[in-house]
N, C-alpha and C positions, 0 to 999 in steps of 0.2 A: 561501604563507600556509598553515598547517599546520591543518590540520581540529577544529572543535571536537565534542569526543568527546559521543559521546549518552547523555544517561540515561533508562537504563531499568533497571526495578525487576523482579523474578520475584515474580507475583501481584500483582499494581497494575496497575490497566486503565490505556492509554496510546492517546492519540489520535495517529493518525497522517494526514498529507496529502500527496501526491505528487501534482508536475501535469506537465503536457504540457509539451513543450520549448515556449517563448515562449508559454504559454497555449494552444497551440493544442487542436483535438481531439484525444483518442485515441482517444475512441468515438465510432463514426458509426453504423455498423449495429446492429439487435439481436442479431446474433450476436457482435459484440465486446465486448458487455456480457456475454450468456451463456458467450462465453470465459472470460473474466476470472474470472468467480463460479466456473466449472469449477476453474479452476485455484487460485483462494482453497479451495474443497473440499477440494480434493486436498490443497496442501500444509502445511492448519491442522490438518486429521487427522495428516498424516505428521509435524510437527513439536512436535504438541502443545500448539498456538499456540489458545486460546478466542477466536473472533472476536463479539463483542456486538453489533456494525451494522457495516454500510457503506454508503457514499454513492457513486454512481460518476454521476458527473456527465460533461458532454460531454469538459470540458479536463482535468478530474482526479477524482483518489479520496481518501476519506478513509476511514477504520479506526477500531473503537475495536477494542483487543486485548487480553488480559490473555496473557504469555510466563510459560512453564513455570519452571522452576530455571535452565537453561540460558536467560540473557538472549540470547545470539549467534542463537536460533532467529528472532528476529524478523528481524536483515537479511537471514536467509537466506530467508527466505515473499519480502520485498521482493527480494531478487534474482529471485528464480522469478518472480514475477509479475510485474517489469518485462521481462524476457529473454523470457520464454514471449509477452507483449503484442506486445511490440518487434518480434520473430520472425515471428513472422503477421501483423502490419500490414506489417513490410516485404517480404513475400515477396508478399501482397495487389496493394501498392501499387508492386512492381518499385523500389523504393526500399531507401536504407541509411542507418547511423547511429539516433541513439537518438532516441526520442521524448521522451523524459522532463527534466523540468531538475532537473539536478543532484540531490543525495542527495533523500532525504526527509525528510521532518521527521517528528519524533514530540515529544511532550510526556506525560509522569506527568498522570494524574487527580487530585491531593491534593483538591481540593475538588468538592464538592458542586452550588455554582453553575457550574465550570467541564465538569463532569459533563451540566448544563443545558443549557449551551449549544453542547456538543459533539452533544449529541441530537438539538437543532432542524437 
């Protein structure tokens, strides 16, 4: 089944959610929350990527972003930040394979109330 392709705009804030394989945790420690936001630093400087919030919840994260001209910069923050996760949790945990399920999602902010309710 062939991938349905993601819209994203250059300058239109976009909410984004990525969760753990089958729900489970990806952050257990405070240090794997302090990872993560390290590495959200690092690669929204290097990319150019305006990050507005984030949510880092036990089983998943959520984004809101606004991506530069260059739309491809956002898979590429979601790459780094699943790989770089992934990588220390499995090396942590003597374990392999991905924690994550499947892509991520993102959705455009057109509205106002959905704006709202990306906030809470």
């Amino acid at each position: 089944m062939p991938r349905k392709a993601r819209v994203i705009v250059a300058g239109m804030l976009h909410h984004i959610v990525q969760r753990g394989h089958n729900r489970k945790a990806v952050f257990v420690e405070p240090d794997d929350y302090r990872y993560y936001l390290e590495n959200l630093q690092e690669w929204k400087l290097a990319l150019g990527i305006k990050v507005y919030s984030f949510c880092l919840m036990t089983n998943h994260v959520q984004l809101m972003v606004e991506p530069p001209e260059d739309c491809a910069t956002v898979s590429r923050l979601m790459k780094q930040l699943a790989a770089r996760q992934t990588r220390r949790v499995n090396k942590l945990e003597g374990r392999s394979g991905s924690m994550w399920e499947s892509r991520y999602k993102i959705s455009p902010i057109q509205r106002e109330r959905y704006l709202l309710q990306c906030c809470r």
